[in-house]
N, C-alpha and C positions, 0 to 999 in steps of 0.2 A: 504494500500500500504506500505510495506519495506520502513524505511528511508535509505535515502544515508549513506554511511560512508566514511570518507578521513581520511587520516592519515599525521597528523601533528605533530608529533617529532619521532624518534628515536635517540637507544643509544646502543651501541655494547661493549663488553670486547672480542676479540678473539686473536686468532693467531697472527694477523696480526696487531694489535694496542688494544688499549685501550680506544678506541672512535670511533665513526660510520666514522670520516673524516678520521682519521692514517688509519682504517681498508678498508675504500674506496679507500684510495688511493695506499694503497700496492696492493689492489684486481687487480685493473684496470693495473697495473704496471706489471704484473704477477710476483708478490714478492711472495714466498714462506715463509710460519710459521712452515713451518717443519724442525725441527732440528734432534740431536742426544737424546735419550730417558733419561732423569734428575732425573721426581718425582717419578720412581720406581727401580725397581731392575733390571737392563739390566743384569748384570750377571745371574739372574736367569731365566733371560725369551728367549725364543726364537727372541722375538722383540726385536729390536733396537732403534726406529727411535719414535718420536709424535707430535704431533702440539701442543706445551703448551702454554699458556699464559705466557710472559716472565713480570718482574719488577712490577705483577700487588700489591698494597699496600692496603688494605681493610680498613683500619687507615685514608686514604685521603674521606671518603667517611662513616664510620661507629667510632664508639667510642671502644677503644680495649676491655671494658667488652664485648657489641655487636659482634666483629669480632671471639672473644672465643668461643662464642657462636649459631655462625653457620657455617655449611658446606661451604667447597670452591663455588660450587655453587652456597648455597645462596647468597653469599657474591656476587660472577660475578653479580647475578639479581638486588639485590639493587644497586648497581654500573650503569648498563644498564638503569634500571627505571629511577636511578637519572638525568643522563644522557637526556633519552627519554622525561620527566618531562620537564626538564629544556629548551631544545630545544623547546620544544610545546607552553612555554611559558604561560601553565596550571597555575590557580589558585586554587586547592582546599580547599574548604571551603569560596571560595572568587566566582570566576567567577564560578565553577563547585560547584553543590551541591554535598560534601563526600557521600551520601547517593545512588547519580545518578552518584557515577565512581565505577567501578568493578574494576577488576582483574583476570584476568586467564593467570598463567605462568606453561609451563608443562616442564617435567622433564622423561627424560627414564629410567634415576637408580637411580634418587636420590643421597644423601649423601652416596654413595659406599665405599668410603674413610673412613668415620666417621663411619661406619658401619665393615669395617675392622679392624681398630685402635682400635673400641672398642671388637671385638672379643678376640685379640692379649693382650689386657690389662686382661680381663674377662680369661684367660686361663693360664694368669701368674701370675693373683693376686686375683682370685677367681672374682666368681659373687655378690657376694654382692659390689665389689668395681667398678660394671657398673655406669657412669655417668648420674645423673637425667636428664641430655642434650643430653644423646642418641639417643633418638626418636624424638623429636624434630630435632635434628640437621640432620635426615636421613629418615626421612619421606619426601615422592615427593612434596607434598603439601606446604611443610613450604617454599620456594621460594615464592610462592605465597602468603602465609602469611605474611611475613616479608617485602614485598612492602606493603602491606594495610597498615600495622603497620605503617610503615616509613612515609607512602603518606596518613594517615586520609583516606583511601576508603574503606568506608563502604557499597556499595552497592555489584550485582553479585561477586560472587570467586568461584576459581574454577581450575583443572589442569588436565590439560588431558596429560594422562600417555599410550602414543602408540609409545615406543620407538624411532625410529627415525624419526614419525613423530607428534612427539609431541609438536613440537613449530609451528608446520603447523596446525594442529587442534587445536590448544590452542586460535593461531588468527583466526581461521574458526570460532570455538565456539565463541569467545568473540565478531566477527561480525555479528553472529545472534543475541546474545543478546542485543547489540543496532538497529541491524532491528527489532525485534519484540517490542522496547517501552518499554524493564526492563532499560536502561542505558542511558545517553547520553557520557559516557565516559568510554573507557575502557583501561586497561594499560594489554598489551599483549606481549605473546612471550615465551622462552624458556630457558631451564638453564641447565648444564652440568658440571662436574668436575670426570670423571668417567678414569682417569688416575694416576691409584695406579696399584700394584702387581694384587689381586684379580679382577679387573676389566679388565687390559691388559689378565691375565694367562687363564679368560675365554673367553672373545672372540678368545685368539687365539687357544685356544682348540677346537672351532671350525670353525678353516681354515678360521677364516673371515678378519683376520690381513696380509699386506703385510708381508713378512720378509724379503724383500728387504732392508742391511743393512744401505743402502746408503740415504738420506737425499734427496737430488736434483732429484731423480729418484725414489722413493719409490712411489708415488701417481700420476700413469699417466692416466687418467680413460679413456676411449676407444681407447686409445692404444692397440697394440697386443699384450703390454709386462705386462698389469697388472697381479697382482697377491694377490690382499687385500687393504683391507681399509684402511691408517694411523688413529689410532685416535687423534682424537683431544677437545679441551674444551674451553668454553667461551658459551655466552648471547646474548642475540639479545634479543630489547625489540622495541614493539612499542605503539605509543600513537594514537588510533582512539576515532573517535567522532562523531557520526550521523552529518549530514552535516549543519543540522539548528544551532548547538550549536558550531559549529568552526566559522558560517557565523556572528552568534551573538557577539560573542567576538573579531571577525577580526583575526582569526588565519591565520599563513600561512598555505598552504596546499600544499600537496610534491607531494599525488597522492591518485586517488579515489581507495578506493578497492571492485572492481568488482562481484568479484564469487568465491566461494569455492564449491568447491567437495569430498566427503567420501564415501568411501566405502572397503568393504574388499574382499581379494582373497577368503579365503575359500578355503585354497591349500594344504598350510605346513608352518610347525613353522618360518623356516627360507629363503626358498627360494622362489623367485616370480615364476608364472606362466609362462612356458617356451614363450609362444606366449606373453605376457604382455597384455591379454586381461583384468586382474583387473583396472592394470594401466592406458590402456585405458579408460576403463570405469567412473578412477574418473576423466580424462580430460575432458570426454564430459559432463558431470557433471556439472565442476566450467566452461567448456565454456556453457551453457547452462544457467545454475545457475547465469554469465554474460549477457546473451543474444546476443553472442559474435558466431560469424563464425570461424574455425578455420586460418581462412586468414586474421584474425583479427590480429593475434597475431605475433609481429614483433621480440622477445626473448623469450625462454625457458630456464630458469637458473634450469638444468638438477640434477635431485638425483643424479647421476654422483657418484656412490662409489668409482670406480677402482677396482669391482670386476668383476670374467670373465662372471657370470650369468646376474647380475643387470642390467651390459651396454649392455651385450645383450636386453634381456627384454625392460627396455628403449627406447633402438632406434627403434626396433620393434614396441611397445605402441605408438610412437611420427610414426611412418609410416602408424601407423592402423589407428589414428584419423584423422591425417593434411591431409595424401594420396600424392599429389604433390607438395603441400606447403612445406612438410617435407622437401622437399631438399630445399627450399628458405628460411624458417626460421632460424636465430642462435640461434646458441644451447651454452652453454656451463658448465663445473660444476666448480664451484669456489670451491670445495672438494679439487681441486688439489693445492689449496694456502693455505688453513685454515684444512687443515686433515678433518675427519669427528667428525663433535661438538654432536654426535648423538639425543639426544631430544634441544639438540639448533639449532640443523641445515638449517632447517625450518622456522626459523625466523630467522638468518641471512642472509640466502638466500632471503628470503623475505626482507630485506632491501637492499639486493643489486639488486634486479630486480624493488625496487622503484627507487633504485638512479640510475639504468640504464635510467630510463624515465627521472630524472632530469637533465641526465649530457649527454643526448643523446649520450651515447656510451657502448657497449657489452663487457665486462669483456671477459678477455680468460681462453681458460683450458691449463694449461701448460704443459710441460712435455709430450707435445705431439709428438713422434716421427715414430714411425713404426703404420700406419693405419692397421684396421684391415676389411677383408675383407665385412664381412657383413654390421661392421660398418662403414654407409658411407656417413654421411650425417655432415652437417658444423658445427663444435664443434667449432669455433673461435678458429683456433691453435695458444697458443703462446703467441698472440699479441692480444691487445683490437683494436677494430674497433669503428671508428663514424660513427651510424646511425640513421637516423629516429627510436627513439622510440616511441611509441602510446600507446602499448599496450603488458601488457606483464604476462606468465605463471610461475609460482614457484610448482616444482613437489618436494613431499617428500614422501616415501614408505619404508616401516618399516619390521623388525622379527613379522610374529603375520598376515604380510598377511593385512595391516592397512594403507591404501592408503591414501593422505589427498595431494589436489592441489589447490591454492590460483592463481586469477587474478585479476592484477593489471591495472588500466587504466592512462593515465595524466587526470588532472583536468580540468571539462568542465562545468563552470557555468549554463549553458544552457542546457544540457542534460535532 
């Protein structure tokens, strides 16, 4: 039989704070982390507009030879681990055997940045003066390394590279390997820092980027007015633990995680399946994989891009599965507060549809003004709601056709 798994700490660096509480309480607030565009070249791009992580200091959290030394993202992951770690109230090498806690943090570009800068230096100073830290600091994997390293976790590692939904399959993967008896502890989630020149200049080459100049308006997702994704960057990390080994230690427990689902379209490079029959399919999936009704499930914290195809697809997928529930359930995408973190997204979202269960109430999608016709089902406009939460779905779908959907329960001794 599968052991349980409960998750007992997380740890957030995004948009919207620099901690799971700052970035909780802006979400629910409908505070926007979307500014005017800083870390690259707004004169040369057609974009404007990004969700950056503001004031974040890698010095508070790593030693500056260390900080030199890795990509902005890794830098957000260790930050979030520490974070996720210290909340959970983990001991490793003490109460956790090093050996029996893993790791899997995924990553959609990796160090893009570090990857750029070193192009740009290699072109104007020749290749022999590429830095011995290049590959290291921009390989997807090194997030994930650099928590083992920090956190003594020598057991499973691992990083699942399915761009946007990379921090959704990172903890899908990381919760099979403590159901199947390799782990009793895993430190999971996603990492992001892919807002430079080169990384903006290519998504918006292909029309995936708002160019809505404006900040307040730029990220409206099932509105009639979208027009592209903002991006954005930051970490979401969490801390699971087969349910014997948190009961062992007296850990708190925030919420069980129930069911994961993967699968892929098998469409196109970039765009979903007009009917959302993939996406469908990996709902019924993690609700299956829960053992979960679709009338089970009381929020859906929605992939929500703000693109005109995705919200389609979406609301469609959430009509084919739920059927009449669709219109009873909340929906909403927190995309519209923290921009899209793309391989972190997924596991922030994922921490905010735990802490929808712990603070019994539905985050909004803001920015929500002109409905659009087909789309027509309760996005939570606006405003957060208090409501019974029980039980709840995290949808993330990716370039590549790479579906990946996590559900989450409140904790029930007795189950």
């Amino acid at each position: 039989m599968d052991k349980r798994v409960v998750i007992t700490g997380m740890g957030c660096v995004t948009p919207l704070g620099l901690s799971r509480e700052s970035t909780w309480d802006r979400m629910r607030c409908g505070v926007s982390g979307i500014d005017f565009l800083t870390r690259a070249s707004s004169d040369l791009l057609s974009v404007k507009v990004a969700a950056e992580v503001k004031e974040f200091d890698a010095l508070q959290v790593m030693e500056r030879k260390e900080a030199r030394r890795m990509d902005r993202f890794m830098q957000f992951a260790v930050a979030a681990a520490v974070e996720a770690v210290l909340d959970s109230g983990l001991d490793i090498g003490g109460q956790a055997d090093p050996q029996r806690t893993g790791v899997w943090i995924g990553s959609g570009v990796g160090g893009v940045g570090t990857f750029q800068d070193g192009l740009e230096d290699a072109l104007q100073k020749g290749y022999k003066r590429v830095s011995p830290f290049a590959i290291p600091m921009f390989i997807a994997n090194m997030a994930s390394s650099q928590v083992a390293m920090r956190m003594g976790a020598e057991g499973p590692a691992g990083c699942s590279v399915t761009a946007c939904s990379s921090g959704s399959n990172s903890i899908g993967e990381a919760f099979r390997v403590i159901q199947r008896g390799d782990a009793d502890v895993m430190i999971a989630g996603g990492s992001e820092a892919p807002i430079c020149n080169i990384g903006l200049a290519s998504f918006a080459a292909m029309h995936a980027l708002s160019l809505n100049p404006d900040p307040a308006s730029a990220c409206c997702p099932f509105d009639q007015r979208r027009d592209g994704f903002v991006m954005g960057e930051g970490a979401g990390i969490v801390i699971l633990e087969s349910l014997e080994h948190a009961a062992a230690r007296g850990a708190d427990i925030y919420a069980e995680l129930l069911g994961y689902g993967s699968c892929c379209d098998s469409y196109h490079i970039t765009a979903p399946r007009p009917d959302g029959q993939g996406w469908a399919r990996a709902m019924k999936l993690a609700l299956s994989d829960a053992g979960a009704a679709p009338e089970d499930i009381d929020y859906i914290n929605a992939h929500g891009t703000s693109t005109a195809y995705n919200d389609l697809a979406e609301t469609r997928a959430i009509k084919a599965v739920f059927q009449k529930h669709a219109y009873e359930v909340s929906i909403s995408s927190t995309k519209s507060m923290t921009g899209h973190l793309l391989g972190a997204s997924g596991a922030v979202e994922a921490i905010a549809a735990v802490m929808a269960i712990r603070d019994q109430v539905i985050p909004p999608t803001i920015n929500y003004q002109l409905p659009d016709e087909e789309l027509d089902l309760d996005y939570t406009p606006n405003l957060a709601r208090g409501k019974k939460v029980e039980m709840t779905m995290s949808n993330s779908f990716a370039f590549g056709g790479h579906n990946a959907v996590l559900i989450f329960g409140k904790y029930e001794s007795g189950r």
